[in-house]
N, C-alpha and C positions, 0 to 999 in steps of 0.2 A: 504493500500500500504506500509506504512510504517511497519508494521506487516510483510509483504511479505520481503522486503529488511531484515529488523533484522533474519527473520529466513532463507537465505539466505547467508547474511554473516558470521555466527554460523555455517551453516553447512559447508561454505569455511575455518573457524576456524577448525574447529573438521577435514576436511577432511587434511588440514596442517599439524596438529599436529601428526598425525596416520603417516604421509607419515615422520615427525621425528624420532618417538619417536618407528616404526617399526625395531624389531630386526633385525642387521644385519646378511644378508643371509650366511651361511656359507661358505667358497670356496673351491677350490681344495685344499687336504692332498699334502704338498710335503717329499715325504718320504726320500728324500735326502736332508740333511743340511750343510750347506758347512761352511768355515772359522768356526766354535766354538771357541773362545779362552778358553785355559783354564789355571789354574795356583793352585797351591798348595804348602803348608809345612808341613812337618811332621818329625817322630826322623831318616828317611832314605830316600833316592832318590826312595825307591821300591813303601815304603806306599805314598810318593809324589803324584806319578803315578797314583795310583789306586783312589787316592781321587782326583783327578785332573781329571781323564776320568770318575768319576763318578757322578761330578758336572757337565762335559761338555754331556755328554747325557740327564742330567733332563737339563741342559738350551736349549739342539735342541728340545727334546718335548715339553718343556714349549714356543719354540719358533713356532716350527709345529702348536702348538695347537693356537697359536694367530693369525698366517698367515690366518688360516685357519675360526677365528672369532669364534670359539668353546667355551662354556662356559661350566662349572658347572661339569666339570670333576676331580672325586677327585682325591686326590695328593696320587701318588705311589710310594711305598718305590723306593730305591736304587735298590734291586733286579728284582724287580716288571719292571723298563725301562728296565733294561738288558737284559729282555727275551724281548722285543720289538725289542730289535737293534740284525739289519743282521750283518751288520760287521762295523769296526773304520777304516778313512783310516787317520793317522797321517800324516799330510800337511808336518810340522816342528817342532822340539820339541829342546829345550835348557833347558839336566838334569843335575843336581848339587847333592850332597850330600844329602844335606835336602831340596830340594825342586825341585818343577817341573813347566816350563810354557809349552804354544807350541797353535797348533791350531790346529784342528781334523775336520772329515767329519763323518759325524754321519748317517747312511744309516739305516731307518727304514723298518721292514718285514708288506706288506701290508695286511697278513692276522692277523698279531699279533693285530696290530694298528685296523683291524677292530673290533675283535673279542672284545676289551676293550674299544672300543669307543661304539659300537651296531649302534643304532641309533642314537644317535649324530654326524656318520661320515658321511661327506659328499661324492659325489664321489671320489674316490683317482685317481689322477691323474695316465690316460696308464691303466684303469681299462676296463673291456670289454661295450660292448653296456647294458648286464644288469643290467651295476652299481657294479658288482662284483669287488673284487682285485682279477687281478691272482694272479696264483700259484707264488711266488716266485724264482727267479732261486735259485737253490738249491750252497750252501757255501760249498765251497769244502777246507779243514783245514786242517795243517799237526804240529803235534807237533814236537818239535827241538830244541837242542843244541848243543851253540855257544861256540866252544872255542877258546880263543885270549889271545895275553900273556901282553900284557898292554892296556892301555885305550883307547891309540890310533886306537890299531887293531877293537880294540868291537866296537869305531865310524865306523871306515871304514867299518865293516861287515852291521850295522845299513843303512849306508848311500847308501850301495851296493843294498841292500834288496828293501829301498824305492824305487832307481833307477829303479829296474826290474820290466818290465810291466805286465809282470805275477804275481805280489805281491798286493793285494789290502790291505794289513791290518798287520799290525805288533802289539802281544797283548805282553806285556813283564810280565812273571807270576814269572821269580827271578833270582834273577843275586850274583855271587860270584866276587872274584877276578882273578878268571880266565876261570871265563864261566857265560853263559846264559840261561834260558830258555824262550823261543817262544811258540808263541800262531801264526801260520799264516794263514790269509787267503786269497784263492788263486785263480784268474781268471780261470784257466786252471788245470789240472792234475797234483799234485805233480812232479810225474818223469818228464814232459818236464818242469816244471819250475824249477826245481832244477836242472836238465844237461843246462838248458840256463842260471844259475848265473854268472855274468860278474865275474871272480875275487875271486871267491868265488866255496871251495872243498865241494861237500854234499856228504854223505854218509850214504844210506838209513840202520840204525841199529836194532838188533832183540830187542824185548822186554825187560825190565829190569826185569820184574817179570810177574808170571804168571795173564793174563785177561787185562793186558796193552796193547796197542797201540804199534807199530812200531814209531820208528823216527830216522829224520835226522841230523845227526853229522854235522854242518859246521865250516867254517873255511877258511881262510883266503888262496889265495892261489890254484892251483892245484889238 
Protein backbone atom coordinates (compact mmCIF):
# COMPACT_ATOMS: atom_id res chain seq x y z
CA UNK A 1 0.00 0.00 0.00
CA UNK A 2 2.44 2.11 0.99
CA UNK A 3 4.40 1.32 -2.51
CA UNK A 4 0.87 2.30 -4.18
CA UNK A 5 0.80 5.88 -2.28
CA UNK A 6 4.75 6.64 -3.02
CA UNK A 7 4.09 5.98 -6.79
CA UNK A 8 1.07 7.81 -6.68
CA UNK A 9 2.28 10.98 -5.21
CA UNK A 10 5.59 10.82 -7.82
CA UNK A 11 3.34 10.71 -10.42
CA UNK A 12 1.04 13.97 -8.97
CA UNK A 13 4.83 15.34 -8.76
CA UNK A 14 5.85 14.61 -12.40
CA UNK A 15 2.27 15.46 -13.46
CA UNK A 16 2.93 19.26 -11.58
CA UNK A 17 5.94 19.85 -12.75
CA UNK A 18 5.06 19.25 -16.61
CA UNK A 19 1.85 21.53 -16.02
CA UNK A 20 5.00 24.39 -14.85
CA UNK A 21 7.68 23.85 -16.48
CA UNK A 22 5.21 23.55 -20.12
CA UNK A 23 6.24 26.20 -22.69
CA UNK A 24 4.34 28.91 -22.85
CA UNK A 25 1.67 28.74 -25.62
CA UNK A 26 2.38 31.39 -28.17
CA UNK A 27 -0.48 34.06 -28.65
CA UNK A 28 -1.98 36.30 -31.14
CA UNK A 29 0.81 38.60 -33.40
CA UNK A 30 -0.33 42.17 -32.88
CA UNK A 31 0.84 43.61 -35.89
CA UNK A 32 0.19 47.09 -34.73
CA UNK A 33 2.28 48.69 -31.95
CA UNK A 34 1.34 51.64 -30.55
CA UNK A 35 3.00 54.54 -28.08
CA UNK A 36 7.05 53.26 -29.05
CA UNK A 37 9.05 55.99 -27.47
CA UNK A 38 11.94 56.67 -29.10
CA UNK A 39 14.85 59.04 -28.65
CA UNK A 40 18.28 59.72 -30.29
CA UNK A 41 21.62 61.86 -30.90
CA UNK A 42 23.75 62.39 -33.53
CA UNK A 43 26.07 65.24 -35.58
CA UNK A 44 22.29 66.44 -37.16
CA UNK A 45 18.55 66.50 -36.38
CA UNK A 46 18.25 64.32 -39.89
CA UNK A 47 20.79 61.26 -38.61
CA UNK A 48 18.77 61.89 -35.14
CA UNK A 49 15.68 60.79 -36.88
CA UNK A 50 16.71 57.80 -38.63
CA UNK A 51 18.59 56.25 -35.66
CA UNK A 52 15.76 57.13 -33.54
CA UNK A 53 12.98 55.35 -35.89
CA UNK A 54 15.33 52.70 -36.34
CA UNK A 55 15.69 51.69 -32.78
CA UNK A 56 11.92 52.38 -32.30
CA UNK A 57 10.92 49.58 -34.99
CA UNK A 58 13.56 46.78 -33.53
CA UNK A 59 11.81 47.76 -29.86
CA UNK A 60 7.96 47.04 -31.56
CA UNK A 61 9.32 43.70 -32.91
CA UNK A 62 11.27 42.96 -30.10
CA UNK A 63 8.03 43.93 -28.21
CA UNK A 64 5.40 41.98 -30.94
CA UNK A 65 7.62 39.07 -30.42
CA UNK A 66 7.31 38.99 -26.47
CA UNK A 67 3.46 39.69 -26.45
CA UNK A 68 3.36 37.02 -28.41
CA UNK A 69 5.61 34.60 -26.18
CA UNK A 70 7.97 33.62 -29.31
CA UNK A 71 11.22 32.60 -28.78
CA UNK A 72 14.59 31.76 -30.51
CA UNK A 73 14.10 34.18 -33.33
CA UNK A 74 17.25 35.47 -34.58
CA UNK A 75 18.09 39.11 -34.29
CA UNK A 76 17.62 41.14 -37.69
CA UNK A 77 19.60 43.77 -38.97
CA UNK A 78 18.30 47.35 -39.15
CA UNK A 79 17.36 46.65 -42.69
CA UNK A 80 16.03 43.36 -42.21
CA UNK A 81 12.73 45.04 -39.65
CA UNK A 82 12.28 47.79 -42.33
CA UNK A 83 11.05 45.42 -44.88
CA UNK A 84 8.69 44.01 -42.07
CA UNK A 85 7.06 47.54 -41.32
CA UNK A 86 3.92 48.61 -43.57
CA UNK A 87 4.01 52.11 -42.41
CA UNK A 88 5.27 54.63 -39.17
CA UNK A 89 2.59 56.72 -37.91
CA UNK A 90 4.53 59.46 -35.77
CA UNK A 91 2.10 60.17 -32.53
CA UNK A 92 4.60 63.39 -31.49
CA UNK A 93 7.89 64.18 -32.10
CA UNK A 94 10.12 67.07 -30.34
CA UNK A 95 13.36 67.75 -33.05
CA UNK A 96 16.33 69.62 -32.06
CA UNK A 97 19.50 70.04 -33.80
CA UNK A 98 21.37 67.01 -32.77
CA UNK A 99 18.82 65.08 -31.43
CA UNK A 100 15.43 63.46 -31.68
CA UNK A 101 12.66 62.05 -29.00
CA UNK A 102 8.83 61.47 -29.97
CA UNK A 103 6.76 58.28 -29.95
CA UNK A 104 5.65 56.35 -33.00
CA UNK A 105 3.13 53.52 -34.17
CA UNK A 106 4.82 50.91 -35.67
CA UNK A 107 2.22 48.94 -38.10
CA UNK A 108 3.64 45.59 -39.09
CA UNK A 109 2.99 43.78 -42.95
CA UNK A 110 1.31 40.39 -41.99
CA UNK A 111 2.80 38.48 -44.63
CA UNK A 112 6.29 39.91 -44.10
CA UNK A 113 6.08 38.91 -40.38
CA UNK A 114 4.86 35.52 -41.56
CA UNK A 115 7.10 34.63 -44.16
CA UNK A 116 10.20 35.29 -41.37
CA UNK A 117 8.75 33.86 -38.41
CA UNK A 118 7.57 30.28 -40.79
CA UNK A 119 6.55 28.21 -38.00
CA UNK A 120 7.16 29.84 -35.10
CA UNK A 121 4.08 32.24 -35.96
CA UNK A 122 1.39 31.85 -34.34
CA UNK A 123 -2.08 32.94 -35.68
CA UNK A 124 -1.94 36.73 -36.58
CA UNK A 125 -4.44 38.30 -35.20
CA UNK A 126 -7.83 39.25 -38.24
CA UNK A 127 -6.16 36.21 -40.03
CA UNK A 128 -8.77 34.07 -42.18
CA UNK A 129 -10.37 30.66 -40.72
CA UNK A 130 -7.02 28.95 -42.36
CA UNK A 131 -4.62 30.49 -40.10
CA UNK A 132 -3.50 32.53 -43.09
CA UNK A 133 -2.49 36.42 -42.80
CA UNK A 134 -4.36 38.29 -45.43
CA UNK A 135 -3.26 40.12 -48.01
CA UNK A 136 -2.30 43.28 -46.65
CA UNK A 137 -4.06 46.43 -47.69
CA UNK A 138 -1.94 47.76 -50.08
CA UNK A 139 0.27 51.45 -48.91
CA UNK A 140 -0.47 53.93 -51.04
CA UNK A 141 2.97 56.73 -50.88
CA UNK A 142 3.50 59.96 -52.46
CA UNK A 143 6.94 61.60 -52.50
CA UNK A 144 7.02 65.44 -51.63
CA UNK A 145 8.54 68.79 -51.14
CA UNK A 146 8.06 71.14 -48.55
CA UNK A 147 8.95 74.53 -48.97
CA UNK A 148 8.80 77.10 -45.98
CA UNK A 149 10.69 80.04 -45.24
CA UNK A 150 11.49 79.67 -41.47
CA UNK A 151 11.17 77.04 -38.92
CA UNK A 152 8.05 78.00 -37.86
CA UNK A 153 6.21 77.45 -41.27
CA UNK A 154 8.07 73.74 -41.74
CA UNK A 155 6.22 73.16 -37.87
CA UNK A 156 3.04 74.36 -39.05
CA UNK A 157 3.24 72.31 -42.50
CA UNK A 158 4.52 69.14 -40.12
CA UNK A 159 1.63 69.66 -37.71
CA UNK A 160 -0.90 70.20 -40.62
CA UNK A 161 0.01 66.99 -42.25
CA UNK A 162 -0.28 64.89 -38.89
CA UNK A 163 -3.60 66.77 -38.51
CA UNK A 164 -5.08 65.28 -41.82
CA UNK A 165 -6.84 62.17 -41.71
CA UNK A 166 -5.88 61.01 -44.99
CA UNK A 167 -2.07 61.10 -43.71
CA UNK A 168 -1.08 57.88 -41.89
CA UNK A 169 2.65 58.26 -41.86
CA UNK A 170 5.00 61.06 -42.22
CA UNK A 171 8.99 59.49 -43.27
CA UNK A 172 11.35 62.62 -43.34
CA UNK A 173 14.31 61.45 -45.95
CA UNK A 174 16.01 65.40 -45.62
CA UNK A 175 15.54 68.67 -44.87
CA UNK A 176 17.50 72.18 -45.86
CA UNK A 177 16.96 75.58 -44.76
CA UNK A 178 14.32 76.15 -46.61
CA UNK A 179 12.65 72.83 -47.65
CA UNK A 180 11.93 69.34 -47.02
CA UNK A 181 11.61 66.07 -48.36
CA UNK A 182 8.67 63.59 -47.40
CA UNK A 183 8.37 60.08 -47.52
CA UNK A 184 4.16 59.94 -47.19
CA UNK A 185 1.84 57.59 -46.51
CA UNK A 186 -1.46 57.64 -47.23
CA UNK A 187 -5.08 56.23 -46.40
CA UNK A 188 -6.72 57.37 -49.55
CA UNK A 189 -5.46 58.47 -53.02
CA UNK A 190 -2.97 61.00 -53.29
CA UNK A 191 -5.03 63.64 -55.23
CA UNK A 192 -8.19 63.61 -52.76
CA UNK A 193 -5.69 63.90 -49.83
CA UNK A 194 -3.70 66.53 -51.10
CA UNK A 195 -6.91 68.93 -52.42
CA UNK A 196 -8.21 68.11 -48.66
CA UNK A 197 -4.90 69.61 -46.88
CA UNK A 198 -6.20 72.11 -44.35
CA UNK A 199 -3.93 75.12 -44.95
CA UNK A 200 -1.60 73.67 -46.99
CA UNK A 201 -0.97 74.52 -51.27
CA UNK A 202 0.02 70.96 -53.18
CA UNK A 203 1.13 70.85 -56.38
CA UNK A 204 1.33 67.74 -58.19
CA UNK A 205 5.17 68.34 -60.16
CA UNK A 206 6.72 66.48 -63.30
CA UNK A 207 9.76 64.40 -62.80
CA UNK A 208 13.14 65.98 -61.87
CA UNK A 209 14.93 63.46 -64.01
CA UNK A 210 14.38 60.93 -66.37
CA UNK A 211 12.68 57.10 -64.59
CA UNK A 212 11.77 59.25 -61.26
CA UNK A 213 8.56 59.58 -59.61
CA UNK A 214 6.02 62.52 -59.82
CA UNK A 215 5.78 64.62 -56.60
CA UNK A 216 4.04 67.11 -54.63
CA UNK A 217 5.39 70.74 -54.03
CA UNK A 218 3.78 71.98 -50.72
CA UNK A 219 3.51 74.78 -48.99
CA UNK A 220 2.02 76.77 -46.64
CA UNK A 221 -0.87 78.49 -47.76
CA UNK A 222 -3.28 78.42 -50.96
Amino acid sequence: MRRVRAAMLLAGWVLIGAAIWRPAVAQELTLSQTGITVEASAEDGVRARDVALNQGRRAAWNRMLEQAGIRGVPTLSDAQIDGLVQSIVVEQERPAPTRYNGQITVNFSPRSVQRVLGDRAPVIAGSGPDGQAPAPPVAIHAEAMASFGSLREWQDIRRRLRLSPGVAGIELRGVAIDGARLRLTLRRPASEVMNGLNGIGALLMPSPAAGQAEYWQLSLGG
